[in-house]
C-alpha positions in Angstrom: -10.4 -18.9 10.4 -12.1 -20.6 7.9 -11.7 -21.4 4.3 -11.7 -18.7 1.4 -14.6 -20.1 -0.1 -16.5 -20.3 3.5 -15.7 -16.2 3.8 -17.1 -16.3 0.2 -20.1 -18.1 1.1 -20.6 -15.6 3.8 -20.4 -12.6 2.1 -22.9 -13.9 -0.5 -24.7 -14.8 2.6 -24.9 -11.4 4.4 -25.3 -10.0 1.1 -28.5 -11.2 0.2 -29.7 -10.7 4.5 -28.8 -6.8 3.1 -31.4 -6.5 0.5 -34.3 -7.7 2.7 -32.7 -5.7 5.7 -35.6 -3.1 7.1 -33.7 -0.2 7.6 -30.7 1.6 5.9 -28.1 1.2 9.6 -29.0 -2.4 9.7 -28.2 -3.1 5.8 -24.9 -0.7 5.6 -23.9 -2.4 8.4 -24.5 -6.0 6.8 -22.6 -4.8 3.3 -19.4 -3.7 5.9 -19.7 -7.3 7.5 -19.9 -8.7 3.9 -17.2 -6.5 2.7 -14.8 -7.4 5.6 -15.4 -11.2 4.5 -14.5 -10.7 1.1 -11.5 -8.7 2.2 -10.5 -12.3 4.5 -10.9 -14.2 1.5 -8.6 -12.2 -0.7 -6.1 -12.6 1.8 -6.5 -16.3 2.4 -6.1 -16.4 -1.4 -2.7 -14.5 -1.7 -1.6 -16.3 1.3 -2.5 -19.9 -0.4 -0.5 -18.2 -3.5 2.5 -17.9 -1.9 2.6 -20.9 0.0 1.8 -22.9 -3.6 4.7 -20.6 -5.3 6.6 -21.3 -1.7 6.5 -24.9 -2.7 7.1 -24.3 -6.6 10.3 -22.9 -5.9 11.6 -25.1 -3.2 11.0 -28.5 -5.5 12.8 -26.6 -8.2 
């Protein structure tokens, strides 16, 4: 599943492959691939949110 900051790393990472991509298919489909990595990482963040708050309110 990875980390949020490895799906971070790979979105920067597929990013940058889309500006030297050779063709338009190849780089839109690169920015969807990046895109859905950013979109993991978002969730892995609320998800490490709650838990955190999950924790807050049970030492409470």
């Amino acid at each position: 599943m990875g980390t949020r900051d490895d799906h971070l790393t790979e979105a920067e990472g597929l990013e940058r492959q889309a500006e030297i991509a050779d063709n338009a298919h190849a780089r839109a489909a690169l920015l969807r691939m990046a895109q859905a990595s950013r979109g993991a990482a978002a969730l892995l963040g609320l998800f490490e949110a709650s838990y955190d708050e999950a924790l807050t309110v049970s030492r409470g």
